[in-house]
C-alpha positions as CSV (number, residue, x, y, z in Angstrom):
1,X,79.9,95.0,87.9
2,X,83.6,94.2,88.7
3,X,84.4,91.9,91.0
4,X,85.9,93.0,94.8
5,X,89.4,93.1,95.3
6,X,90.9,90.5,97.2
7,X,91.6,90.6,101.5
8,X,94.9,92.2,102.3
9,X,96.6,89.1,104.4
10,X,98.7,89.9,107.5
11,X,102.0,90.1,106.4
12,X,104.7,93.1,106.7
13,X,105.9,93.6,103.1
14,X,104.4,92.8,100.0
15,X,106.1,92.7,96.5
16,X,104.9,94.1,93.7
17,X,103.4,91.2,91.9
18,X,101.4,90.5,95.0
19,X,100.0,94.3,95.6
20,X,99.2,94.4,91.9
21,X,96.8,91.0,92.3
22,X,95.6,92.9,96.3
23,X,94.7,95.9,94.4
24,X,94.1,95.0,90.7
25,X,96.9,97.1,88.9
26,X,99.6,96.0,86.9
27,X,102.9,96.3,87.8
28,X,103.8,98.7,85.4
29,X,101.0,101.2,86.8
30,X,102.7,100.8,90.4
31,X,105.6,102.5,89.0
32,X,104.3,105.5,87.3
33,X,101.6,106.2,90.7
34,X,105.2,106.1,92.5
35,X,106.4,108.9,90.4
36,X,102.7,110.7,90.4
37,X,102.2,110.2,94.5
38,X,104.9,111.5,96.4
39,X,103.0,109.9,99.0
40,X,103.8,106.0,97.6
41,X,107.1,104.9,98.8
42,X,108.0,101.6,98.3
43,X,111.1,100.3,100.3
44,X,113.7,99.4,98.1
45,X,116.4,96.3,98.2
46,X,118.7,94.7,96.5
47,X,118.3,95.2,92.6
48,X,115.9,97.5,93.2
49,X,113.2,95.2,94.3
50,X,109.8,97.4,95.6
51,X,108.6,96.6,98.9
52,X,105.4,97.4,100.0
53,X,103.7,97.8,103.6
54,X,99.9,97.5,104.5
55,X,99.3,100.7,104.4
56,X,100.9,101.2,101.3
57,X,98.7,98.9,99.8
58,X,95.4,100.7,101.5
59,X,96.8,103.7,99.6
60,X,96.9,102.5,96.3
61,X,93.2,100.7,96.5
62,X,92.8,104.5,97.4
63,X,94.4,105.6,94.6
64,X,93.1,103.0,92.6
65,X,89.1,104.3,93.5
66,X,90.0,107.8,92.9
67,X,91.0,106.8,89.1
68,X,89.1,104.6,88.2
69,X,85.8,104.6,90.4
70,X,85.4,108.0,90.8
71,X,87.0,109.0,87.5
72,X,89.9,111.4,88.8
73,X,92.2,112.7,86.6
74,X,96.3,111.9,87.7
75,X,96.4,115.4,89.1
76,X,93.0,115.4,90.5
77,X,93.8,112.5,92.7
78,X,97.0,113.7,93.7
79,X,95.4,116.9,94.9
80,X,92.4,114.7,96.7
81,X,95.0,112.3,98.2
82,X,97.1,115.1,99.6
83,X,93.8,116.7,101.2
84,X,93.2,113.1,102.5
85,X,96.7,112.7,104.2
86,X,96.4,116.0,105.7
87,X,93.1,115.7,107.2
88,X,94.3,112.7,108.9
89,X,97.3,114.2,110.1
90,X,95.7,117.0,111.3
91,X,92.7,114.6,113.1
92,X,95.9,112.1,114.7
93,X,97.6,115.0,115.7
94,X,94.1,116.5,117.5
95,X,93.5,112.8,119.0
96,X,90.3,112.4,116.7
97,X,90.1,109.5,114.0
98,X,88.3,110.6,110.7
99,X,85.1,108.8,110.3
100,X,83.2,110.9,108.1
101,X,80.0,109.6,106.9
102,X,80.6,106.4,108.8
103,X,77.3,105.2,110.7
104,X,78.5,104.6,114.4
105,X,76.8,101.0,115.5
106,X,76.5,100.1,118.8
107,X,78.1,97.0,120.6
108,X,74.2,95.6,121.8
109,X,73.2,96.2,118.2
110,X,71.8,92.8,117.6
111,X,72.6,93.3,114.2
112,X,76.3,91.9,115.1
113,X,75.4,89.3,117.1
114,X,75.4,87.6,113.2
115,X,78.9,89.0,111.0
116,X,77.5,86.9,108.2
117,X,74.4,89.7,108.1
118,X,76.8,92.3,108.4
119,X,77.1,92.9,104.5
120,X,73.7,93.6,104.2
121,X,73.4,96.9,106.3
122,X,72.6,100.4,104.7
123,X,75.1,101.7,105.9
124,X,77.4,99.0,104.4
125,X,75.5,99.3,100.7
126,X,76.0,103.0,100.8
127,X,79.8,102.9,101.1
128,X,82.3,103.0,98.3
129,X,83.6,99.7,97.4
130,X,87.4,100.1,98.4
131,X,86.2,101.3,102.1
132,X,83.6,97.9,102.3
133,X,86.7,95.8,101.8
134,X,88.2,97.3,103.9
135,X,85.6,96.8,106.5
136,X,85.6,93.1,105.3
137,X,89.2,92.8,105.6
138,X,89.2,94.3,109.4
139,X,86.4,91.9,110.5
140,X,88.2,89.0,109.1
141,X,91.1,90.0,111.1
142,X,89.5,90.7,113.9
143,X,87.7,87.3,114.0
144,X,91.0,85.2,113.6
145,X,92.5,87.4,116.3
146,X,89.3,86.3,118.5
């Protein structure tokens, strides 16, 4: 079983050593997805040093499951990322958030009452590995912003 990926700190930019350890590619792969995924736009600076934002780095662990996880080809996953990005432009732009297969919990749920139990859920076992990180990652930061 491989291991998870690490928490995405909160920080604005990342560089591309660091966004290769978040999401467990190698530089060198960063750059060819950038020429793959119109979507993945780095900010460039001086010397040509990439950039990357959080939710660049969300996209590329999305990326990253597409290939690898669920065995995409390149073209595949740029067809399934583009269907991605437009249904949530098209669910911003209609006010709705896309939560597909998500299990809606309740705040009385006693179930949260402990986060450390949290992990342990169905719903939470069921879900693909990049979006329970990404879970993890939003309750750490939600508990430091507490």
């Amino acid at each position: 079983m491989e291991k998870p990926l690490p928490g995405i700190p909160a920080k604005r930019y990342f560089t591309i050593g660091e966004v290769g350890d978040l999401c467990g590619v190698k530089p060198h792969v960063l750059r060819y997805w950038e020429q793959e995924f119109t979507q993945l736009r780095p900010m460039k600076r001086r010397g040509n040093r990439r950039y990357y934002q959080h939710h660049e780095v969300l996209m590329i662990r999305r990326i990253r499951d597409l290939l690898y996880e669920q065995g995409f080809t390149i073209i595949g996953a740029r067809n399934k990322m583009q269907e991605i990005l437009q249904a949530e432009h098209d669910n911003k732009h209609n006010g709705e958030m896309l939560l597909e297969g998500v299990e809606v919990i309740e705040i009385s749920d006693p179930a949260l009452t402990d986060l450390s139990d949290s992990q342990s859920s169905p719903a939470f076992e069921r879900a693909p590995l990049f979006l329970r990180q990404e879970l993890l990652d939003i309750r750490d930061l939600l508990y430091l912003a507490a």
